[in-house]
PASEBA-1860 file (N, C-alpha, C; in nm, 3 decimals):
! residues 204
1> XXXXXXXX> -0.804/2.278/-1.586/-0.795/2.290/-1.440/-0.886/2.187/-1.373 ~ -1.025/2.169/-1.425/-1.090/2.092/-1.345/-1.068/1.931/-1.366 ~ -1.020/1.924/-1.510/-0.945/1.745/-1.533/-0.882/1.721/-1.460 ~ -0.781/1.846/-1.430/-0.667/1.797/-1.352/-0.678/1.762/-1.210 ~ -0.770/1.850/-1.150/-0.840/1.800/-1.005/-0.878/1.678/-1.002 ~ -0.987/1.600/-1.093/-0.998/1.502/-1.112/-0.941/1.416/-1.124 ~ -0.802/1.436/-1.203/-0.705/1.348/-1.199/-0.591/1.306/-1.045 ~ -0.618/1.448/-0.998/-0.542/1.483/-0.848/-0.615/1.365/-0.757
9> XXXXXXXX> -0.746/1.404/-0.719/-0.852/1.309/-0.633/-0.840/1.151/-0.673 ~ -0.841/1.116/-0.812/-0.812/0.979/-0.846/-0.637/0.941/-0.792 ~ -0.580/1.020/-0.810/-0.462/0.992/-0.787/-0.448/0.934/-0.631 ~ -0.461/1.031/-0.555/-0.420/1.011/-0.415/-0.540/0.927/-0.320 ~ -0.661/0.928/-0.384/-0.733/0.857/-0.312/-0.680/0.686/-0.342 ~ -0.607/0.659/-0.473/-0.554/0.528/-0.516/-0.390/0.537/-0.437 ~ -0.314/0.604/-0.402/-0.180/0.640/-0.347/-0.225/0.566/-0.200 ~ -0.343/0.642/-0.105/-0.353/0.590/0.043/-0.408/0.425/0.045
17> XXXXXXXX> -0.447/0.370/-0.089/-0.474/0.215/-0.077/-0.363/0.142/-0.052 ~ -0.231/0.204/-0.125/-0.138/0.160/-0.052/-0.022/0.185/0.020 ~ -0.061/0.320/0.078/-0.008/0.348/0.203/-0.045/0.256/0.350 ~ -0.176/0.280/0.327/-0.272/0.233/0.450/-0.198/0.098/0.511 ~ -0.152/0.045/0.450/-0.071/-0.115/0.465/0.112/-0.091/0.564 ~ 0.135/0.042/0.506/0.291/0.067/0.538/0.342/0.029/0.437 ~ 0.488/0.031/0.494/0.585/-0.053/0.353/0.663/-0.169/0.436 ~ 0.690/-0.275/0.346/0.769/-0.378/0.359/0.888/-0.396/0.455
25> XXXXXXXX> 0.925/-0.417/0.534/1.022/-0.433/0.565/1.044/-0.570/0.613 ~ 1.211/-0.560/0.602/1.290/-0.725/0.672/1.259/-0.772/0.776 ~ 1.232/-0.870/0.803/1.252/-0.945/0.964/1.332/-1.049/0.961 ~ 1.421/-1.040/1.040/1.488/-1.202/1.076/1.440/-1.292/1.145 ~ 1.456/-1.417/1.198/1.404/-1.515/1.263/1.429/-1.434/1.427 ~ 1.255/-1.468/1.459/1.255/-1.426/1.581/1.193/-1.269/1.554 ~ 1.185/-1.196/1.511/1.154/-1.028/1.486/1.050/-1.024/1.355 ~ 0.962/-0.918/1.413/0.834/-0.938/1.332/0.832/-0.771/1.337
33> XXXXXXXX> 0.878/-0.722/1.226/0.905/-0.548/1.191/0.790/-0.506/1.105 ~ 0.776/-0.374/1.165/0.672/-0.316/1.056/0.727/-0.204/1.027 ~ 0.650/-0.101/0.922/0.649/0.021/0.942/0.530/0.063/0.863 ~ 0.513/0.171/0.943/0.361/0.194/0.963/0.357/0.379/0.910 ~ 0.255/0.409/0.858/0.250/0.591/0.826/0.145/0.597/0.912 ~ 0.143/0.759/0.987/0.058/0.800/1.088/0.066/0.960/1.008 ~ -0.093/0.990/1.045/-0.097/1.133/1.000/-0.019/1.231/1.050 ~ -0.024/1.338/1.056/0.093/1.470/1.109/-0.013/1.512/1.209
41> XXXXXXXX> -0.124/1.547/1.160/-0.246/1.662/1.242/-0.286/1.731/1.156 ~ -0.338/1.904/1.203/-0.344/1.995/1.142/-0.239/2.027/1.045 ~ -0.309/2.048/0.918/-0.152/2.089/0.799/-0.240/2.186/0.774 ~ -0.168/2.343/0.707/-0.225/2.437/0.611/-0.174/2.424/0.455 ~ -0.308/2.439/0.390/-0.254/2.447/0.259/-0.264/2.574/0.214 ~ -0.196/2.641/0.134/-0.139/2.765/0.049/-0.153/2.758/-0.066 ~ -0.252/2.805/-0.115/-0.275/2.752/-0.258/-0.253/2.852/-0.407 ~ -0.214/2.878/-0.499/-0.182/2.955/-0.586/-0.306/3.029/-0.632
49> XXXXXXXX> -0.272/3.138/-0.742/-0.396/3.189/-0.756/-0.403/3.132/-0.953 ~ -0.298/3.109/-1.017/-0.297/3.076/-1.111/-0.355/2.932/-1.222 ~ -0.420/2.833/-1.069/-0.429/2.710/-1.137/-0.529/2.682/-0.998 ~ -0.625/2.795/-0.990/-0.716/2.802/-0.815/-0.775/2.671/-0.819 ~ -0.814/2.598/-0.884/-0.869/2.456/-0.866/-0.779/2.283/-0.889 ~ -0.732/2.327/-0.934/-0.649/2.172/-0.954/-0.558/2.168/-0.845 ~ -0.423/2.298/-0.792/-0.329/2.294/-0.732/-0.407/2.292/-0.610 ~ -0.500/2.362/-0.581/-0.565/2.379/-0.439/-0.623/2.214/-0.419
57> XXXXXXXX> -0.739/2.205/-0.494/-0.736/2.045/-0.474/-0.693/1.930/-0.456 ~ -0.558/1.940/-0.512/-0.425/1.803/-0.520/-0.371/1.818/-0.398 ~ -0.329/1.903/-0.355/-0.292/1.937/-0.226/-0.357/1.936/-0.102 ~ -0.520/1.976/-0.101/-0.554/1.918/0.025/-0.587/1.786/-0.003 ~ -0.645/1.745/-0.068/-0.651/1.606/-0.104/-0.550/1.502/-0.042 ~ -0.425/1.510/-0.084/-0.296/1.469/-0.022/-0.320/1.473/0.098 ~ -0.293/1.596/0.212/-0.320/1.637/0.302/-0.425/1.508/0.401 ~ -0.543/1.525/0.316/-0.690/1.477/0.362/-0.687/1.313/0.339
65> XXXXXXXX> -0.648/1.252/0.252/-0.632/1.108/0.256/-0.532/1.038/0.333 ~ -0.448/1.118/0.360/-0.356/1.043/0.518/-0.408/1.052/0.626 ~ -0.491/1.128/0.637/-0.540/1.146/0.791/-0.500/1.256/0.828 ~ -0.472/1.365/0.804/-0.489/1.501/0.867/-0.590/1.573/0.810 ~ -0.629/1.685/0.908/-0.703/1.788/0.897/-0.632/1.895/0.868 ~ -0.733/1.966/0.785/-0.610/2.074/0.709/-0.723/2.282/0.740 ~ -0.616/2.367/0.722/-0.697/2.464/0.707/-0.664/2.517/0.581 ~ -0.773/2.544/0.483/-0.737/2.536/0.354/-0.739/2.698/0.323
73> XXXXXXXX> -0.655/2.765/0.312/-0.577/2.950/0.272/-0.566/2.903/0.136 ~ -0.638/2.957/0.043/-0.646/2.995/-0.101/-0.568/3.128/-0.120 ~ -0.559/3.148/-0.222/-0.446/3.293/-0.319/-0.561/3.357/-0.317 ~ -0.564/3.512/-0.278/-0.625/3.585/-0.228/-0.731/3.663/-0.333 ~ -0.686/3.594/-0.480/-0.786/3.664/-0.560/-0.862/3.527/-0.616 ~ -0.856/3.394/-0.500/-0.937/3.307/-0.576/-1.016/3.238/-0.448 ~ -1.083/3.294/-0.373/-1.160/3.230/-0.268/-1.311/3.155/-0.309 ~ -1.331/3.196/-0.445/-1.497/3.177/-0.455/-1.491/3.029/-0.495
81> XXXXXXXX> -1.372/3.052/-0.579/-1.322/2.862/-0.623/-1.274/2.745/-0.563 ~ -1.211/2.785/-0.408/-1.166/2.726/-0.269/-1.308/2.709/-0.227 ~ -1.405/2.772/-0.179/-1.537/2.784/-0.122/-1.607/2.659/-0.181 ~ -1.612/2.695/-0.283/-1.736/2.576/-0.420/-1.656/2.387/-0.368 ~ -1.514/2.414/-0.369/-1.476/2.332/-0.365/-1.514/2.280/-0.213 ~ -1.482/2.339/-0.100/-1.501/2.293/0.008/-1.681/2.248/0.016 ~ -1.776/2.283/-0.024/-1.884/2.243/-0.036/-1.889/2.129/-0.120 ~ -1.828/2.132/-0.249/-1.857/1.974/-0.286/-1.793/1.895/-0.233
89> XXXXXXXX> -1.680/1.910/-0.123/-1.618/1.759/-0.039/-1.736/1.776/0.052 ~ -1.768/1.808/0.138/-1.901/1.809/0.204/-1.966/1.717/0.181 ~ -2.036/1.779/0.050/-2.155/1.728/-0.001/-2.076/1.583/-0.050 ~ -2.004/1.569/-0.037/-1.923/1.396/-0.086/-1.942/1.362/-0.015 ~ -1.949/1.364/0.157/-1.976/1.316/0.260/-1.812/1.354/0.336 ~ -1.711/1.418/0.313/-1.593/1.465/0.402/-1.685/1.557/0.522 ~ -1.623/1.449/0.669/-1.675/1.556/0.780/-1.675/1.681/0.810 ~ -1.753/1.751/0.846/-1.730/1.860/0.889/-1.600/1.893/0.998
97> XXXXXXXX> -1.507/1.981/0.971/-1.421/2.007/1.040/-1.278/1.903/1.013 ~ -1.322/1.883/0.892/-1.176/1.788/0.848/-1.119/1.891/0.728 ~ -1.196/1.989/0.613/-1.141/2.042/0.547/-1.173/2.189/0.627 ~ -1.113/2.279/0.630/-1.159/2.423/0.707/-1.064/2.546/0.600 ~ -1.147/2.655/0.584/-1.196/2.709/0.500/-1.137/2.833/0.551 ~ -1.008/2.912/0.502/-0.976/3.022/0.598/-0.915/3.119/0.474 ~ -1.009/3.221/0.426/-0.916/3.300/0.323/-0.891/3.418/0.382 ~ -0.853/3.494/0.312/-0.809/3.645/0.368/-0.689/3.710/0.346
105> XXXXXXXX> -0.647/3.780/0.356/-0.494/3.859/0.353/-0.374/3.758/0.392 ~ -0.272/3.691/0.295/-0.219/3.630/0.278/-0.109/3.679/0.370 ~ -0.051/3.805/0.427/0.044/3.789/0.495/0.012/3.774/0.639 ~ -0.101/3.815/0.714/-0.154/3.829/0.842/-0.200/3.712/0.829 ~ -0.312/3.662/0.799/-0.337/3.504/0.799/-0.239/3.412/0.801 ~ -0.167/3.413/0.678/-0.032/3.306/0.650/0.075/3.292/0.730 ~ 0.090/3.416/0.842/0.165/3.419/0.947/0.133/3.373/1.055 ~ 0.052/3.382/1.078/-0.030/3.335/1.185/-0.045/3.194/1.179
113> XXXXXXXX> -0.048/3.126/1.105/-0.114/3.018/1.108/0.025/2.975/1.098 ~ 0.117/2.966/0.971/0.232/2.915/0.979/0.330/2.904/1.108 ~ 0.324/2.996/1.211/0.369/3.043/1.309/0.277/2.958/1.444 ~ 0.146/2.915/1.429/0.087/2.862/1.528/0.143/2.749/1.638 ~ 0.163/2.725/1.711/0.244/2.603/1.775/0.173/2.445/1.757 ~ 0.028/2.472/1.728/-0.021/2.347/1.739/-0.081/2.334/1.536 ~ -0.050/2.375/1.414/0.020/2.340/1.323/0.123/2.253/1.261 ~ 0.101/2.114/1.211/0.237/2.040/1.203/0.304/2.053/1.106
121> XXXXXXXX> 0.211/2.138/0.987/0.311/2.108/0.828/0.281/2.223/0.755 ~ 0.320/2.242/0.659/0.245/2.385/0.533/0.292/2.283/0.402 ~ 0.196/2.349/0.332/0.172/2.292/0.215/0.155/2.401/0.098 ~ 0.257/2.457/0.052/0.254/2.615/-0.002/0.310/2.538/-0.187 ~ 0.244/2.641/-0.200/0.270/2.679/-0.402/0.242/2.841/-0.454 ~ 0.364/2.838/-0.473/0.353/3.038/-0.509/0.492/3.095/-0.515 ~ 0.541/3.193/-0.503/0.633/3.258/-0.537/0.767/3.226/-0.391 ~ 0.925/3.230/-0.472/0.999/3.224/-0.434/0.948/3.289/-0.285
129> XXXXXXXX> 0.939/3.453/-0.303/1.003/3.529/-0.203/0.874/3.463/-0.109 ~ 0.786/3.449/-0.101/0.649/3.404/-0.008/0.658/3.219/0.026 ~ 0.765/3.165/-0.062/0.795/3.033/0.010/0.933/3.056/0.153 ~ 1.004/3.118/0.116/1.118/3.204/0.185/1.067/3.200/0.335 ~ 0.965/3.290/0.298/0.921/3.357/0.446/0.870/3.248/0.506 ~ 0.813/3.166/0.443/0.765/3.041/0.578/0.779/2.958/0.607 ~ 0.958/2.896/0.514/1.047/2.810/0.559/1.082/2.875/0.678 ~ 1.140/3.008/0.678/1.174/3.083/0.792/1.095/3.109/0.875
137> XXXXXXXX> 0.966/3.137/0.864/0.887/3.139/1.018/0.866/2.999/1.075 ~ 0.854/2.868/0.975/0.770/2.775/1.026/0.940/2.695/1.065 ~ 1.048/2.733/1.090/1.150/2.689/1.169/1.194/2.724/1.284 ~ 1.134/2.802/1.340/1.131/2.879/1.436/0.996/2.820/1.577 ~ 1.068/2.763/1.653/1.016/2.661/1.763/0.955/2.758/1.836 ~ 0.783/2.786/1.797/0.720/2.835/1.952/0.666/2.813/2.071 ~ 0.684/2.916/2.133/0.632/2.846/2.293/0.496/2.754/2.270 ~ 0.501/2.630/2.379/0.422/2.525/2.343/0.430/2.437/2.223
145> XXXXXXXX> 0.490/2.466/2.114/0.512/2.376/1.995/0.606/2.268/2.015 ~ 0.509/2.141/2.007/0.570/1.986/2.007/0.681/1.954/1.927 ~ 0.675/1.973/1.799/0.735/1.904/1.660/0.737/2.030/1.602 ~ 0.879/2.017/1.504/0.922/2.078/1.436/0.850/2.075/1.296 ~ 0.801/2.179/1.224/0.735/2.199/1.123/0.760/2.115/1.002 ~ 0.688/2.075/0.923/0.713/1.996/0.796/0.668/2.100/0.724 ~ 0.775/2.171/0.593/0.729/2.233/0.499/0.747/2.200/0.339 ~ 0.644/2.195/0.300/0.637/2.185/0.135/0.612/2.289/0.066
153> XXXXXXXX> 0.740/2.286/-0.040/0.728/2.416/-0.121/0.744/2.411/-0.240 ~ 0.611/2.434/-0.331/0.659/2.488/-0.446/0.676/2.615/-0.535 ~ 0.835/2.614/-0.559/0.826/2.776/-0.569/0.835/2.801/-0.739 ~ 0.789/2.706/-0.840/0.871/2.678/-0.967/0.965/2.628/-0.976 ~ 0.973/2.670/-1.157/1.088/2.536/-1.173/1.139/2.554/-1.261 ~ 1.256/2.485/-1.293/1.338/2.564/-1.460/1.238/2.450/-1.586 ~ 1.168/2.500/-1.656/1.089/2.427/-1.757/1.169/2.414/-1.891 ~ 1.220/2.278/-1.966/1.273/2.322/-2.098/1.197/2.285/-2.217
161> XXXXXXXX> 1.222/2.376/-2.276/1.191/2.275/-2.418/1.283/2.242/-2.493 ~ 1.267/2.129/-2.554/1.373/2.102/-2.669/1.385/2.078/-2.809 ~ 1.399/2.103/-2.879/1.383/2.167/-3.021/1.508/2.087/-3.108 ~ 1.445/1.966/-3.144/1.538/1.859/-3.229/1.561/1.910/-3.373 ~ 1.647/1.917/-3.457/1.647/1.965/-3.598/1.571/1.897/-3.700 ~ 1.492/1.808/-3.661/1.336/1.744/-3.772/1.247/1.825/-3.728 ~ 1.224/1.846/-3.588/1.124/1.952/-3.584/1.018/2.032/-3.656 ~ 0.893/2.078/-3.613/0.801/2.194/-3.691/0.867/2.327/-3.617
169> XXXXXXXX> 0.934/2.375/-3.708/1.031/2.465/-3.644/0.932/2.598/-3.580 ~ 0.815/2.636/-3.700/0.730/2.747/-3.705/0.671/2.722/-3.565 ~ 0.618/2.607/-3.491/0.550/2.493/-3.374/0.606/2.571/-3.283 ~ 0.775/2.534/-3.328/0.828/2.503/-3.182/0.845/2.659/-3.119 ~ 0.867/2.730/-3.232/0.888/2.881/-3.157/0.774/2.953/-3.112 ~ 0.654/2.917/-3.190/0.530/3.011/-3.088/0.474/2.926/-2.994 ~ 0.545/2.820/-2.968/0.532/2.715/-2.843/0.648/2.732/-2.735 ~ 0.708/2.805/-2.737/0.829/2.872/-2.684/0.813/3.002/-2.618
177> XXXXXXXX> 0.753/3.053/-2.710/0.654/3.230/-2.657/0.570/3.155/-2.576 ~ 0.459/3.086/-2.604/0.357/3.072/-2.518/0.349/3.012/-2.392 ~ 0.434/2.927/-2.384/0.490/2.849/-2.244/0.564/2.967/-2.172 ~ 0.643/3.035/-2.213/0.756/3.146/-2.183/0.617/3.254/-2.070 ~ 0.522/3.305/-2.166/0.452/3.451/-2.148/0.280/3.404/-2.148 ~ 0.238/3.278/-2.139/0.106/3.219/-2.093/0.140/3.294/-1.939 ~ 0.002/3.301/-1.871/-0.005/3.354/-1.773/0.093/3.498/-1.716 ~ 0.143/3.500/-1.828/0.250/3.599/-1.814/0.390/3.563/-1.704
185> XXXXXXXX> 0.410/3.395/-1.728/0.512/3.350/-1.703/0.477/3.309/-1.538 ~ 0.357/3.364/-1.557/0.369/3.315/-1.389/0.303/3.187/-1.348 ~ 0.318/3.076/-1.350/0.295/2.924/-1.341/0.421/2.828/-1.358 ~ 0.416/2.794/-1.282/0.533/2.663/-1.244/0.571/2.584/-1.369 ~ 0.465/2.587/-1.429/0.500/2.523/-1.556/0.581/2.588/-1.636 ~ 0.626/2.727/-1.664/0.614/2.812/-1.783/0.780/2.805/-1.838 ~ 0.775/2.793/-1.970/0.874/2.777/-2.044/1.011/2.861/-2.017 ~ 1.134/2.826/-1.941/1.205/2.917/-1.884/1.384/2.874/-1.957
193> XXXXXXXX> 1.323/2.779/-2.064/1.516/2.740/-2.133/1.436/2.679/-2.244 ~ 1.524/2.731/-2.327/1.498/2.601/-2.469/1.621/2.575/-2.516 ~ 1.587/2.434/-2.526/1.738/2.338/-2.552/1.726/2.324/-2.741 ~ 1.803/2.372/-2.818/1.754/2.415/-2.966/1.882/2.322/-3.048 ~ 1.858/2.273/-3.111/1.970/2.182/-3.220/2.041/2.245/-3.265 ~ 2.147/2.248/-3.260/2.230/2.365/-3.313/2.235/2.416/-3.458 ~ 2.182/2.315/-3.553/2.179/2.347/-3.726/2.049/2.380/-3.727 ~ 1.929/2.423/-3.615/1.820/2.504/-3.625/1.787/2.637/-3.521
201> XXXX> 1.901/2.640/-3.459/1.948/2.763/-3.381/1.878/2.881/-3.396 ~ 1.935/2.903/-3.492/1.921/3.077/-3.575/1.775/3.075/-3.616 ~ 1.768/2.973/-3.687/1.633/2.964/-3.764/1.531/2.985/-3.635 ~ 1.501/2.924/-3.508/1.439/2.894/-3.397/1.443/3.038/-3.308
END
């Protein structure tokens, strides 16, 4: 979890070196075109409770190297690990009031905020039925709200493995359980098809 943060922060702090520029575009004689990225504003991030430091980190991170300010809602049984984290961007020198720190009861909070008018984006990782609900609230134009919501969701994913007939057959099947029933299946990652050679089928 914490490599992977590390790897998250290296990532996107190297991603906005070349954002910061825009991207390329054509000009013909006479026309001098740009295009340019501008932050959103306020984004909330939604962070899982299964992977509380890497997914929470990669995500405001993202968020925080374009230029928005974010309010950072952690998974409700992992606030102490959101907290630690918001103190060491701090202590990195991130301003005060650029990362903000809001845990609590995931449906009263998460509504609220998703629902706010002056909110531009969500930034969610967690379960189908709880991405659902705030595609659907955060489409819903409230009084005073400028711009229509930007939402990111990850709700999982179909994971395979595949199981060639050279294979370590003994490998591949308690690598099959464990991807399958690690976390008790609950991580985006987790083993949900195995693609099996057909002359090691049975055996697998």
């Amino acid at each position: 979890d914490t490599a992977v943060s590390v790897d998250f922060l290296e990532y996107y702090a190297r991603q906005v070196l070349t954002l910061k520029d825009g991207s390329p575009v054509q000009s013909r004689d006479g026309e001098y075109n740009q295009y340019n990225y501008i932050p959103l504003g306020v984004g909330i991030i939604i962070s899982p409770f299964n992977f509380p430091l890497a997914i929470m980190a990669g995500t405001a991170v993202a968020a925080i190297v374009t230029g928005n300010t974010i309010l950072l809602k952690p998974a409700d049984a992992t606030p102490v690990v959101a907290a630690k984290f918001v103190e060491v961007m701090e202590e990195a020198g991130l301003p005060k009031g650029v990362l903000n720190f809001i845990p609590g009861a995931t449906p009263e909070i998460g509504d609220y905020l998703v629902e706010h008018p002056k909110t531009r984006f969500v930034s969610f990782t967690g379960s189908r039925a709880v991405g659902c609900r705030i595609y659907e609230r955060a489409a819903k134009v409230q009084p005073g709200q400028k711009w229509l919501k930007r939402v990111i969701a990850e709700m999982g994913g179909k994971d395979t493995m595949v199981v060639d007939k050279d294979a370590d057959l003994d490998l591949a099947a308690s690598s099959i359980v464990y991807s399958a029933f690690g976390f008790a299946g609950q991580k985006c990652s987790a083993g949900s098809r195995a693609v099996v050679h057909q002359d090691v089928y049975d055996e697998v």
